[in-house]
C-alpha distance (Angstrom), angle and dihedral (degrees) to the residues before:
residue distance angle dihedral
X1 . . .
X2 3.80 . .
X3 3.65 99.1 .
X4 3.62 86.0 40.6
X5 3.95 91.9 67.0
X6 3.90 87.8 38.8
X7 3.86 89.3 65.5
X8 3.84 99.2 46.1
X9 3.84 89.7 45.2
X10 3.85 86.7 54.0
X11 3.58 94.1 46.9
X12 4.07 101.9 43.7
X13 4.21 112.1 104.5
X14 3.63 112.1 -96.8
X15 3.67 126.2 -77.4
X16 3.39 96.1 -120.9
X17 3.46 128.7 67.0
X18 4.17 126.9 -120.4
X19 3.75 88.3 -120.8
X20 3.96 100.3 41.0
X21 4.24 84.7 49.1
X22 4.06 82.3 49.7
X23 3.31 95.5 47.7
X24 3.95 88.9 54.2
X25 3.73 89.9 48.9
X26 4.12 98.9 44.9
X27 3.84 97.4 48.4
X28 3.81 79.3 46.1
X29 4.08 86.3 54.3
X30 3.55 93.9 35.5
X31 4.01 92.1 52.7
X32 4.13 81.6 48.6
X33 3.94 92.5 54.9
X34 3.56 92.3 40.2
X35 4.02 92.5 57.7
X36 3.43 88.6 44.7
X37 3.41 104.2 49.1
X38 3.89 89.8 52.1
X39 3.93 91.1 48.3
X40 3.53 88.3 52.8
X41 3.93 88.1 48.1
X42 3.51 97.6 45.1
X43 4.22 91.6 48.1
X44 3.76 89.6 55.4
X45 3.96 79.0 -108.5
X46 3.77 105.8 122.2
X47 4.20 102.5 94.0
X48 3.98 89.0 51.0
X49 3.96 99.7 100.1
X50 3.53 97.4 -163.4
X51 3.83 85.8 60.1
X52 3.96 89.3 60.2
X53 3.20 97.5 47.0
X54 3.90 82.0 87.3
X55 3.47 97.7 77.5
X56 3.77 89.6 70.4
X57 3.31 87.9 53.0
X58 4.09 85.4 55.4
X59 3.54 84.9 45.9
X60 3.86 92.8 64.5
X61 3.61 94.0 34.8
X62 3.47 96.0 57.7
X63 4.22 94.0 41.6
X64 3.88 83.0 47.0
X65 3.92 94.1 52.9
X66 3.49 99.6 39.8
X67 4.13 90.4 52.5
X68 3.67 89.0 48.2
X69 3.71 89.6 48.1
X70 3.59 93.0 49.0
X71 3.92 96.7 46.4
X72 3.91 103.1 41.1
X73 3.77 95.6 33.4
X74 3.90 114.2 24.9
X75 3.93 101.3 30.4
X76 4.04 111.6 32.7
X77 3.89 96.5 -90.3
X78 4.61 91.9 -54.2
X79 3.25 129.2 97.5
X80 3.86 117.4 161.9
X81 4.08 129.3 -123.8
X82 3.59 89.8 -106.5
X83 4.09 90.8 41.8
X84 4.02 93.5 49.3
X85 4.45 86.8 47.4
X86 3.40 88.0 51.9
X87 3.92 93.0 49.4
X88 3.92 86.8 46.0
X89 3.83 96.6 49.7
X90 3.81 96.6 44.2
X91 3.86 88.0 51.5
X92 3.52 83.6 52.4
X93 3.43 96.1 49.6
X94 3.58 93.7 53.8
X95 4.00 105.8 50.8
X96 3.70 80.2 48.7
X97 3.47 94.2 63.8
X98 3.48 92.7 34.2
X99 4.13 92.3 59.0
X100 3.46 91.0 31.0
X101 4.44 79.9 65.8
X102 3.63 93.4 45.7
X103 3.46 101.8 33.9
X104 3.95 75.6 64.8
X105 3.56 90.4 49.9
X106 3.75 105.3 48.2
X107 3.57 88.9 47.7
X108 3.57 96.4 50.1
X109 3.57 104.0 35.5
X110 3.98 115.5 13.7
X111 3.66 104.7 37.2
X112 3.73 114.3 9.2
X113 3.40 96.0 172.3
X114 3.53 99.6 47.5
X115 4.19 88.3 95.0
X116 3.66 84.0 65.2
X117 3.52 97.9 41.7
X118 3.94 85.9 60.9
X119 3.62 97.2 45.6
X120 4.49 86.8 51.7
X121 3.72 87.8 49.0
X122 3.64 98.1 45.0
X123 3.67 88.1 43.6
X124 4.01 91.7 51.7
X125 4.06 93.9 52.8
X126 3.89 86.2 51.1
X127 3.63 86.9 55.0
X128 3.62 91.3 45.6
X129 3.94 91.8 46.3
X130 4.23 90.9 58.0
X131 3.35 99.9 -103.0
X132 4.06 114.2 157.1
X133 3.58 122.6 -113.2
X134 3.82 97.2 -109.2
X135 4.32 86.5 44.7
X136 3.75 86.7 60.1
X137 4.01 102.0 42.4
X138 4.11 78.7 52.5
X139 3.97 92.9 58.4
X140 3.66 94.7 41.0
X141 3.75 90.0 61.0
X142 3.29 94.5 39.7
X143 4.34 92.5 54.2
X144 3.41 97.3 35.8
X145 4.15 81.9 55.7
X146 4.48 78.9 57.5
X147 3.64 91.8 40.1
X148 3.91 99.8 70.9
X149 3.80 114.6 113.5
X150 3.93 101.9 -109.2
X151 3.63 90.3 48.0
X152 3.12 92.1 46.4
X153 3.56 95.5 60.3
X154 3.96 93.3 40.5
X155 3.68 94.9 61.6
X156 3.66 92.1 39.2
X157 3.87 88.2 61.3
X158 3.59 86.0 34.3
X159 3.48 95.1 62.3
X160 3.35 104.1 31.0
X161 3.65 81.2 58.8
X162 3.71 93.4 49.3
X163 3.95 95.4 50.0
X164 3.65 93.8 39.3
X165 3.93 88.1 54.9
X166 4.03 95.8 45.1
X167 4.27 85.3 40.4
X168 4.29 84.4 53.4
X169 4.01 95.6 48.3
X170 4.07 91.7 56.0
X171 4.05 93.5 39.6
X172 3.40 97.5 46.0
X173 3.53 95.3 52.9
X174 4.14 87.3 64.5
X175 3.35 94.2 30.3
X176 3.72 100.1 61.1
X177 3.51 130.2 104.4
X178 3.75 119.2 -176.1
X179 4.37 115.7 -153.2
X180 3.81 98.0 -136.3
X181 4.06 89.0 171.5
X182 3.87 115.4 134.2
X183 3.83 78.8 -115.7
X184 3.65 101.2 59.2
X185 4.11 93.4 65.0
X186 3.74 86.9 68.6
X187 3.43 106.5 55.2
């Protein structure tokens, strides 16, 4: 009867959820971009954009981990395509929100004027790229339309969401593992 309750214990779905194992893994990521971000800030780093292309390497570290996680740890070493998305997006989901909040912050509190230091920089490498005069004024008005605080947050979580979602369909496809056991029909 032992071994009996053994092999159901073994076979019942994991105790933790995909989103509450997500939600681990994207305040984990979030924390990450966070630290970064202000490292970045603090070494005069922040406007260099090969510098933040590192987040998206976060991004995929933090999808990557929390599918492993799930898969090896949570759910008996499977986790379906549609299971390891789902991981991915909900990480995704997460750090958005979780930038979307500081992005909020830092601009409000810790470097007001960095808004404005994006718009002069943007609006020096269209100089430098031969844009006329009148060309320029246009795209100004046009960012600083973009540049607002709640849009700024929306397309943050937007595209976090976005990239998170395109970052989960390639990973996923590597990452999972189908249970093809006799046992795994019946659950």
């Amino acid at each position: 009867m032992e071994n009996i309750n053994e092999m159901t214990n073994q076979n019942e779905s994991p105790k933790v959820s995909v989103f509450m194992n997500a939600l681990k893994y994207g305040l984990y990521t979030g924390v990450a971009f966070i630290l970064v971000s202000l490292l970045l800030f603090a070494l005069d780093l922040d406007t260099n954009s090969w510098l933040n292309t590192l987040t998206y390497v976060i991004l995929i570290v933090g999808i990557i981990l929390a599918t492993l996680y799930y898969r090896n740890k949570l759910n008996g070493g499977y986790i379906s395509y549609g299971k390891a998305v789902l991981t991915g997006f909900y990480v995704s989901i997460i750090v958005g929100v979780i930038m979307a909040i500081y992005i909020w912050i830092f601009f409000s509190y810790i470097n007001p004027d960095g808004l404005r230091e994006m718009m002069d920089i943007a609006e020096q490498k269209w100089a430098e790229a031969g844009l006329s005069d009148e060309m320029i004024d246009q795209q100004m008005k046009m960012s600083s339309k973009f540049m607002q605080m709640p849009l700024l947050n929306i397309f943050t979580l937007g595209g976090m969401a976005f990239w998170g979602t395109i970052i989960s369909l390639i990973t996923s496809a590597f990452l999972k593992k189908q249970d093809d056991s006799f046992n795994s029909t019946f659950k």
